[in-house]
C-alpha positions in Angstrom: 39.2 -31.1 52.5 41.3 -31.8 49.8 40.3 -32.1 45.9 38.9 -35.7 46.2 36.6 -35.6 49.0 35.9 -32.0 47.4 34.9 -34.0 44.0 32.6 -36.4 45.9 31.4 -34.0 48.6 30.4 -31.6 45.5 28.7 -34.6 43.8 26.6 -35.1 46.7 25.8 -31.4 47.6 24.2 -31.2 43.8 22.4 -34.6 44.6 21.1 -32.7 48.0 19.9 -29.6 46.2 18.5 -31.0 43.3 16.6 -33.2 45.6 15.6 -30.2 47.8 14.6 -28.2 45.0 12.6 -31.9 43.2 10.7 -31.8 46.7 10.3 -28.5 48.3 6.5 -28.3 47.8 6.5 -31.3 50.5 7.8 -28.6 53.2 5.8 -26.5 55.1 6.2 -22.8 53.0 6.7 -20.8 56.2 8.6 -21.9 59.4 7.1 -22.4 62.6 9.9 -21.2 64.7 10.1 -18.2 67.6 12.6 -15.7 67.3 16.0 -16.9 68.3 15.2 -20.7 68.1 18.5 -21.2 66.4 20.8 -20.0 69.2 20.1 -22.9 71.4 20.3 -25.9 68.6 24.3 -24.9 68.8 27.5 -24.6 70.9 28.2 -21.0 72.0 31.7 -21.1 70.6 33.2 -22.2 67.2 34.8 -25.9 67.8 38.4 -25.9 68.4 38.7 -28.9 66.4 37.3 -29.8 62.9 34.5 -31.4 62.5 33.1 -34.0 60.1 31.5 -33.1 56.4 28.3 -35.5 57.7 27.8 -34.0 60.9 27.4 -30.5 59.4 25.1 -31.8 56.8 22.9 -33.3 59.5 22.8 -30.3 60.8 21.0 -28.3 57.8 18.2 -30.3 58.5 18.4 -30.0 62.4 19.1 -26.4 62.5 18.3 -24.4 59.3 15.8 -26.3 57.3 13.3 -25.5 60.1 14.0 -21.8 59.8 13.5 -21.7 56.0 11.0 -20.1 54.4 10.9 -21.8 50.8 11.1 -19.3 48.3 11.3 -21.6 46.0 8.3 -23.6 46.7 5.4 -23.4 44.0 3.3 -22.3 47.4 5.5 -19.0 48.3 3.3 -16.0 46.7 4.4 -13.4 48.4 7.0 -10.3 48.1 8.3 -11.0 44.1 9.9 -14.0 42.6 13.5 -14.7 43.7 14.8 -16.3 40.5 16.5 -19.7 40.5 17.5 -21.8 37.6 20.2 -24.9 37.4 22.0 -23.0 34.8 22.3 -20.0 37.2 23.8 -22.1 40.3 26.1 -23.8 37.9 27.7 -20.4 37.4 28.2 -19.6 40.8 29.7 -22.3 41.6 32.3 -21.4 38.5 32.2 -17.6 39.9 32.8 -19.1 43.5 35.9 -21.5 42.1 37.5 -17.9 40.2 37.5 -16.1 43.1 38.5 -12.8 41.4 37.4 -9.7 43.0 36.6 -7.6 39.8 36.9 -4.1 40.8 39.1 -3.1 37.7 39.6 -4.4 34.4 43.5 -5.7 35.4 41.8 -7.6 38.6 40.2 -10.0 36.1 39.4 -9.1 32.1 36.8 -11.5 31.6 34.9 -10.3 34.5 34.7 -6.7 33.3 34.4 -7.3 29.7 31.7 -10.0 29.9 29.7 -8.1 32.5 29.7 -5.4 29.7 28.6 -7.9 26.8 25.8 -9.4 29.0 24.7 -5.7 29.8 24.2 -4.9 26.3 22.6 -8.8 25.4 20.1 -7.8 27.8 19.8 -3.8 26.5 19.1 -5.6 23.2 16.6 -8.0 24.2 14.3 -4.9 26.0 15.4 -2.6 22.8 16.4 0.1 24.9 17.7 3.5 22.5 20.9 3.0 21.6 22.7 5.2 23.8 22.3 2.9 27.2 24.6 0.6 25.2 28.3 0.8 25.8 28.9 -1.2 21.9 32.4 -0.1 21.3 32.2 3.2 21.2 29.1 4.5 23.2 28.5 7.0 25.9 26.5 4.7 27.9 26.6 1.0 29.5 25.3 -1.5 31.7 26.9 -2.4 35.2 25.7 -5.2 37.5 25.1 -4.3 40.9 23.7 -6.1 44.2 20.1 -4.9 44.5 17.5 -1.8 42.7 18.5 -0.1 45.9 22.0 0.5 45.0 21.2 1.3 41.4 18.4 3.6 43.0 21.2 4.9 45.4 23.7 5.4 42.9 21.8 7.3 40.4 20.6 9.3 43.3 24.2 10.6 44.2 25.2 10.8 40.7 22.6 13.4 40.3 23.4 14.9 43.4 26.9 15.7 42.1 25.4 16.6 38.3 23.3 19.1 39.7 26.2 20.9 42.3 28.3 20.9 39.7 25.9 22.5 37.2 24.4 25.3 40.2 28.3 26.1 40.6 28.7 26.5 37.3 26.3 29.3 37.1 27.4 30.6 40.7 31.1 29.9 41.6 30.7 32.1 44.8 27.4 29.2 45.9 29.1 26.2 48.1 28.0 22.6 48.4 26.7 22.6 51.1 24.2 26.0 50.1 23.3 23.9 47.2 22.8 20.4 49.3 20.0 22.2 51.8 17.6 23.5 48.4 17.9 19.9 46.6 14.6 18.4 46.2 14.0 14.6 44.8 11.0 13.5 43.9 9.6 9.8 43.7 5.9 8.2 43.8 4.2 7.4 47.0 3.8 3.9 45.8 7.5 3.5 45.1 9.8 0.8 46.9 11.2 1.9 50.2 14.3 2.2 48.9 14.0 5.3 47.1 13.2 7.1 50.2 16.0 5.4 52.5 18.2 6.7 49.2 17.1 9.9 49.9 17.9 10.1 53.6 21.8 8.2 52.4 22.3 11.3 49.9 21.2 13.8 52.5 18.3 15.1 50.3 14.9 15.9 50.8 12.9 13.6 49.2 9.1 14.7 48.0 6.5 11.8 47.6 4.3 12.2 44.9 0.7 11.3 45.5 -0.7 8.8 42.9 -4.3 8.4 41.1 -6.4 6.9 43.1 -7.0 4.1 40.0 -4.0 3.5 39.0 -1.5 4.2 41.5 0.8 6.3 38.9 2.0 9.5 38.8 0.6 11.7 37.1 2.8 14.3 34.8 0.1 16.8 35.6 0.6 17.1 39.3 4.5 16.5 39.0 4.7 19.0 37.1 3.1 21.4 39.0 5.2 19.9 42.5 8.1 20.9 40.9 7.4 24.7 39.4 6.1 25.4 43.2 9.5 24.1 44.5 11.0 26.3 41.6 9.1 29.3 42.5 10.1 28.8 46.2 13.4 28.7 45.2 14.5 25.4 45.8 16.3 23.2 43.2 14.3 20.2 42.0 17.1 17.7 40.5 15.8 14.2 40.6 13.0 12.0 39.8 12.7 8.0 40.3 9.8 6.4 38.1 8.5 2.9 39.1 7.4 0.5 36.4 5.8 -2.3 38.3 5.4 -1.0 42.2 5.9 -3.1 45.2 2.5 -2.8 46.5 0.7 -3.3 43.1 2.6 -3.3 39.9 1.6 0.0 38.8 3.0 1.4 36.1 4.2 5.3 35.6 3.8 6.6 32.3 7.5 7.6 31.9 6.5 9.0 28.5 4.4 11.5 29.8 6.8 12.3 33.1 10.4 12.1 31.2 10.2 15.5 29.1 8.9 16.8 32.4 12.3 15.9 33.7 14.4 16.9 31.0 12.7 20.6 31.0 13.4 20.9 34.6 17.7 19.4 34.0 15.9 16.6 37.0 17.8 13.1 36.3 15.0 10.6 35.7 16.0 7.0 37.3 13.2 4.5 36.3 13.2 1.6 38.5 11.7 -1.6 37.1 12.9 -4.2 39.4 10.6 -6.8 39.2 8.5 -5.4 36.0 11.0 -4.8 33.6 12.4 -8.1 32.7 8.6 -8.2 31.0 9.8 -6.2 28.6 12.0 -9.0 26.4 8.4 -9.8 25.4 7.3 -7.7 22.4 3.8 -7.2 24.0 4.9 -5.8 27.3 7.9 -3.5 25.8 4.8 -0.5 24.9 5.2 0.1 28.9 8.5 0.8 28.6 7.8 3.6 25.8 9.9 6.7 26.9 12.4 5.2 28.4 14.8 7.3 25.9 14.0 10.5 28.3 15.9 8.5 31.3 18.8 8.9 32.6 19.3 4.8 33.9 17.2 2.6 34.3 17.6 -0.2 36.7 16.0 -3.9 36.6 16.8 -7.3 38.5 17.5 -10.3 36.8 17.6 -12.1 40.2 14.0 -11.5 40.0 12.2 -12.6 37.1 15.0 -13.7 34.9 16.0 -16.9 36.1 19.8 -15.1 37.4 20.3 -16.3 40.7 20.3 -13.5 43.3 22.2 -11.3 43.5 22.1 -9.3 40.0 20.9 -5.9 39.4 21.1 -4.8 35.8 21.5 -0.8 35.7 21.9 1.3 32.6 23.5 4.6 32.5 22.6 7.3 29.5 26.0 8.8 29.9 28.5 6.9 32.1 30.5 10.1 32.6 27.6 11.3 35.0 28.3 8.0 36.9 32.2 8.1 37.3 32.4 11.1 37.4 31.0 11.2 40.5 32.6 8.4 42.3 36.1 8.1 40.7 38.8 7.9 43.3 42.4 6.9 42.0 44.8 5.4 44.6 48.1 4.1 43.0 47.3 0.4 44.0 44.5 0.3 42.1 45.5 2.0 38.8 46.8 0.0 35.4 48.6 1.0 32.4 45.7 0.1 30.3 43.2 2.4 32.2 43.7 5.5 29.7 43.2 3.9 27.0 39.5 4.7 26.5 38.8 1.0 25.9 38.4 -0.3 29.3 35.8 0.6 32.4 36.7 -0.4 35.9 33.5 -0.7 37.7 34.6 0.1 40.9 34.0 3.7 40.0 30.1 2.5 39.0 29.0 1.2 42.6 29.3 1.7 46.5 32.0 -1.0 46.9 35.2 -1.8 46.2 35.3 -5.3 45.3 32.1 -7.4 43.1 32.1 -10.9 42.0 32.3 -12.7 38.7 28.2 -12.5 38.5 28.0 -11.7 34.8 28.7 -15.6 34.7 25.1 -15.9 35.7 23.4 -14.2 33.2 25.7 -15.9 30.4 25.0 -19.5 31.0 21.3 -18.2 31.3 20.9 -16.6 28.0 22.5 -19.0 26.6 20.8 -22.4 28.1 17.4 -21.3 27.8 17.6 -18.5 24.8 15.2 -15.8 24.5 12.3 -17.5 23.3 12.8 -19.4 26.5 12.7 -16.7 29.0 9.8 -15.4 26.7 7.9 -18.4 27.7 8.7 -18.3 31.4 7.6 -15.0 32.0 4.2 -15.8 29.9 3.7 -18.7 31.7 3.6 -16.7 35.2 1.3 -14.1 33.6 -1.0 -16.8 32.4 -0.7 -18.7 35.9 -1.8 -14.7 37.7 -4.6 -14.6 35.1 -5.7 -17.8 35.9 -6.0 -17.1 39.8 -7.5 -13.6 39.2 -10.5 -15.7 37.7 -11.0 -17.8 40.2 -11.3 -14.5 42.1 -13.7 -12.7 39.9 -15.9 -15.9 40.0 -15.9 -16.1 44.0 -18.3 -13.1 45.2 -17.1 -13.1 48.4 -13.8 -11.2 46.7 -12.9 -8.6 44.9 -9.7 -7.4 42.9 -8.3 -4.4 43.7 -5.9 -3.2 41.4 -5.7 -4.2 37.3 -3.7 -7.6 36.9 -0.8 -6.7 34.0 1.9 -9.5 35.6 2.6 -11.7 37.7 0.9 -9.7 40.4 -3.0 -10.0 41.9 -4.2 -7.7 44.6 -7.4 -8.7 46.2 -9.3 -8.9 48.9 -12.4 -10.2 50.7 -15.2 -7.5 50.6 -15.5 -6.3 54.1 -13.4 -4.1 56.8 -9.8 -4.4 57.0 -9.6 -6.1 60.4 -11.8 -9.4 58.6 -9.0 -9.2 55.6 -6.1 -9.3 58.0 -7.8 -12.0 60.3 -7.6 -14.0 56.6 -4.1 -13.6 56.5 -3.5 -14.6 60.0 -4.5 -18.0 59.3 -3.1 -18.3 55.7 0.2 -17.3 57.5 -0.5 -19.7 60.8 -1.3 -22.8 58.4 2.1 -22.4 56.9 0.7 -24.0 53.3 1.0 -21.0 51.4 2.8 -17.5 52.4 1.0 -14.2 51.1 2.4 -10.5 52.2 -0.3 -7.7 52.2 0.1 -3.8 51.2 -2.2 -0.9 51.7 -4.3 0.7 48.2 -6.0 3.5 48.9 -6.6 2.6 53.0 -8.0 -0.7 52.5 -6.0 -4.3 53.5 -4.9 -5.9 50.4 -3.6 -9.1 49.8 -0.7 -9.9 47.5 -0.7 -13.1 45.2 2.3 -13.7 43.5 3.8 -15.8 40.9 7.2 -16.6 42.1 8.3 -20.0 41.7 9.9 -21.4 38.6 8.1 -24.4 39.3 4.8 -23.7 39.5 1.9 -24.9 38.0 -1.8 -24.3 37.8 -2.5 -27.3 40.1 -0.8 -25.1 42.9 -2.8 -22.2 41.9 -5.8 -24.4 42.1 -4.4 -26.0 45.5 -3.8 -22.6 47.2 -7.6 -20.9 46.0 -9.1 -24.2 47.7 -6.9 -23.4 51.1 -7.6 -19.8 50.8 -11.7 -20.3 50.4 -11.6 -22.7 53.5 -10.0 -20.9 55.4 -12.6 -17.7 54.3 -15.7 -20.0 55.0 -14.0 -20.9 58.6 -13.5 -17.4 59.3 -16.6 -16.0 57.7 -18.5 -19.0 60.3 -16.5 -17.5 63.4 -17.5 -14.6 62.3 -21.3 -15.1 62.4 -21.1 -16.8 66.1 
């Protein structure tokens, strides 16, 4: 393909997304395929000789389309929105044209620098303290990474390292690995999987916190008393993730109550807000973000509620040290004359892998094409639109909610045993005209509404309460028979 069939292929691959995009409420939300349908739609082998641009392009509709489940159809409600925006896929394809692989600040200026400008745009717009900014002259900063689970991971290990280094300190005679075996984390039993797979990566033990039975936080109470047993016992408590906005039903920890906790106990605090925290650019949200000055990072995702393309992970460090510190390896290929300077960061000493794309990109044409009174609105809008179906809820007494609405997040469930709720889902999922994932509160079967799509409206909220209630009376009838 050379640069003019690449101009006019280009023109028609926007014309093919926008119009995918315009009309992906047409498709059936969930595919009705059987695992490893794809296998026999093509040749066992690559072709030995090139094919044509229109024979692939037939084939996304043959082979992949069916296989799609539409998360950006104003029917998908389930996991947790998976932003999309025209200014964010404009970017990558700029970031996909660069190239650069911006693991230093030689490999590609821009990429550093501006990943460190849109860090502290967004650290303005949440009014986090001062110190997670890098500025000029700050101990702190922002680094993109791919998911919460690597910020999650990273601050993990950072820890990990802070508190060996502090034990040995104290105790030159004690090794690593002695101090590894009494190293206790500590996160909520409502908190993402993640945290717990970042435990078992970092070779730590990993405590789950059990949560109030209303509002599925944590409780400084009962941490604190967790943590001065595992003291007394002699173990060394060092870390503690804090979830604003769980997975399973947007609960919110009160990090204002848990962070001095933390800091009178030298445990890192990590709060992850992954879906939650881009909220907090609106002035009535930012009072859940109130102690965040206790933290140690902070992590949220862009690429969720943001309208950044996936993949972008905003993390914030307190003191960046803590971070590099732990990671910083220095072959000769890889070091510049500018590195000691004090003015530069190479991010490759922030994250797991080498190499990271131009994805800073993303979030500039976004802040800057919609502003942040527009993001503002798009995140009210989604609130308002999970409102609105937690009163069509309330008003059907077949239901009830299980867990306070405070996003774009309603849990709820028909009144009854768990084996009727999940009979529900079974045919919500086997229609295919909405997609809902469930979660467990407190031993019961919930069901998970969310607002994910930029595009949708309150006619689809509307649309997918009439599906839901016909397929309730259906089942409810089988039921009775």
């Amino acid at each position: 393909m050379n640069a003019g069939e690449f101009r006019r292929r280009g023109k028609e691959m926007v014309d093919f997304v926008a119009d995918y995009l315009e009309n992906v409420e047409q498709r059936p939300v969930y595919p009705d395929v059987e695992p490893g349908y794809l296998r026999s739609l093509i040749p066992t082998e690559a072709p030995l000789e090139p094919e044509t641009y229109e024979e692939i392009m037939k084939d996304v509709e043959r082979v992949i389309m069916p296989g799609i489940t539409h998360w950006h159809s104003p029917y998908f409600y389930a996991y947790f929105p998976a932003a999309s925006s025209y200014p964010a896929m404009l970017a990558d394809m700029l970031c996909g044209a660069i190239g650069c692989i911006g693991f230093s600040w030689a490999s590609s200026p821009a990429c550093t620098e501006l990943e460190t400008v849109m860090l502290d745009w967004l650290g303005k717009m949440l009014q986090l303290p001062e110190s997670f900014l890098a500025g000029t002259c700050g101990h702190g900063g922002g680094v993109i990474q791919g998911t919460a689970s690597e910020a999650t991971l990273m601050s993990l290990l950072a820890a990990r390292c802070k508190a060996v280094r502090r034990v040995q300190s104290m105790d030159p005679e004690k090794s690593e690995p002695e101090i590894l075996i009494k190293l206790v984390a500590y996160t909520s039993e409502q908190s993402h999987s993640s945290v717990e797979r970042a435990g078992l990566i970092g070779g730590v033990t990993m405590k789950k916190i059990p949560t109030d039975s209303r509002t599925y936080a944590v409780t400084g109470e009962l941490l604190k008393k967790i943590v001065e047993k595992d003291k007394e016992a002699g173990l060394i408590p060092f870390y503690f993730c804090a979830t604003l906005g769980t997975t399973a039903s947007c609960a919110f920890d009160d990090i204002s109550q848990l962070g001095p906790i933390c800091n009178e106990h030298n445990m890192w605090m990590h709060v992850d807000a992954a879906y939650a925290g881009s909220a907090f650019i609106c002035p009535e949200f930012r009072p859940l973000l109130n102690g965040i000055e206790f933290a140690d990072s902070f992590n949220l995702n862009p690429h969720k509620w943001l309208l950044v393309n996936f993949d972008c992970s905003a993390m914030w460090v307190k003191k960046r040290q803590d971070m590099i510190g732990a990671f910083k390896v220095e072959p000769l290929y890889l070091r510049h004359e500018n590195q000691e300077s004090g003015l530069v960061t190479d991010y490759r000493h922030w994250q797991i892998p080498l190499g990271r794309r131009f994805r800073s990109l993303k979030m500039w044409f976004v802040f800057r094409m919609y502003g942040l009174h527009g993001l503002q609105a798009h995140i009210r809008k989604q609130v308002c639109l999970a409102k609105e179906f937690e009163s069509l809820v309330r008003a059907d007494q077949r239901f009830e909610i299980c867990a306070d609405v405070i996003m774009g997040l309603v849990c709820f469930r028909l009144k009854g045993s768990n084996e009727l709720n999940q009979n529900l889902l079974k045919r919500i999922t086997k229609n295919r005209e909405i997609h809902l994932v469930p979660c467990y509160l407190s031993g019961r079967f919930v069901l998970r509404f969310a607002i994910c799509s930029r595009t949708t409206e309150s006619r689809h909220i509307r649309e997918a309460w009439r599906h839901m209630t016909q397929l309730t009376f259906e089942l409810l009838q089988d039921s009775v028979q």
